[in-house]
C-alpha positions in Angstrom: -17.0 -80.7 57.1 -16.1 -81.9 53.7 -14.5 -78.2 53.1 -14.7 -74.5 53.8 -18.1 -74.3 53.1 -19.3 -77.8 52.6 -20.7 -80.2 55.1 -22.1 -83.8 55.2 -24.9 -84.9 57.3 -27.5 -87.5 57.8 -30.9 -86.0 55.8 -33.0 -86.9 58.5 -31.4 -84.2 60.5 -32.5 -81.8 57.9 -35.2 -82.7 56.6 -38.4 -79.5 56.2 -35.7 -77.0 58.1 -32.6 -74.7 57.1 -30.1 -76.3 60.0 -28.0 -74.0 61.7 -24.1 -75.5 61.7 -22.0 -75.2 64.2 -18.1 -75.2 63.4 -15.2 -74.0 64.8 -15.2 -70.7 62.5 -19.0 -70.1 64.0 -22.4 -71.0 63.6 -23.5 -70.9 60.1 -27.0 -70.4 58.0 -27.4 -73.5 55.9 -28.9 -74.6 52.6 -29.4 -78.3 51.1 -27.7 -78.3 47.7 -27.8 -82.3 47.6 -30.0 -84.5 49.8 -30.4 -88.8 49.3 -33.3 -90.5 50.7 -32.3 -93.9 50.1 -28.7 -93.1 51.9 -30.0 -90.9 54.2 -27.3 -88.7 53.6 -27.5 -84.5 52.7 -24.7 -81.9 51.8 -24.9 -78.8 53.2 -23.6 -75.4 52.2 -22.9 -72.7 54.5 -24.9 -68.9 53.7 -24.0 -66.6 56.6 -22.1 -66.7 59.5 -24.7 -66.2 62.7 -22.1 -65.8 65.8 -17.9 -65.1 66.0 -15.6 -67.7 65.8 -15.1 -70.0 69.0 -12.0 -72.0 67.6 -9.3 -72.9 65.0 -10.2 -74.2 61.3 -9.5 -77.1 60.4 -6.1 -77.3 58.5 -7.0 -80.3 56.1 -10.5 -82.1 55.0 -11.5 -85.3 54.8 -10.6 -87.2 51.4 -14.1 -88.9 50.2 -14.1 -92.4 48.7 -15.8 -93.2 45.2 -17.2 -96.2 46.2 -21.2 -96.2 47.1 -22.4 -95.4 50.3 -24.9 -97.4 51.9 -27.2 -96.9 54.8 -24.8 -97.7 58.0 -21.9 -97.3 55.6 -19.1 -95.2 58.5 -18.0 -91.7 57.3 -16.3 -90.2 60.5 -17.2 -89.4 63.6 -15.9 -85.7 65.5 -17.3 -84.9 68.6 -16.4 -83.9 72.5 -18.0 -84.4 75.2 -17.2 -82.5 78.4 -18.7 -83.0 82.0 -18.4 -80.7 84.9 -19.5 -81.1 88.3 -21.5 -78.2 89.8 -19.4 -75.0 90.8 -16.7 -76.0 88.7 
């Protein structure tokens, strides 16, 4: 999530569909408003919200450099992972 309604992906990911996001305020309808081939990268802006909230927003974003990103370039990693044995 770059902001409230902005988020930053690899194009791949996106490429011929309209990916649903899924954020802590919901899942959201998405359109590309910027996408880069050669970076592999796409911004995506949310449309409508598709579910209720599951969780608390962020209180801060990420601050983006202005130096070039190139293809492997690191911009952040968020993620859980959660494994849970059978009748648990």
């Amino acid at each position: 999530m770059l902001d409230d309604k902005h988020i930053l992906t690899a194009r791949h990911v996106c490429t011929g569909i309209r990916p649903p996001v899924l954020r802590p305020d919901g899942i959201f309808s998405c359109e590309v408003v910027f996408e880069s081939s050669e970076y592999d990268i796409a911004v995506l802006r949310t449309t409508s919200r598709e579910s209720e909230p599951f969780g608390s927003v962020p209180s801060s974003y990420p601050r983006l450099s202005t130096d070039q990103l190139f293809l492997g370039s690191c911009v952040g990693v968020l993620s859980a992972l959660y494994i849970r044995k059978r009748g648990s």
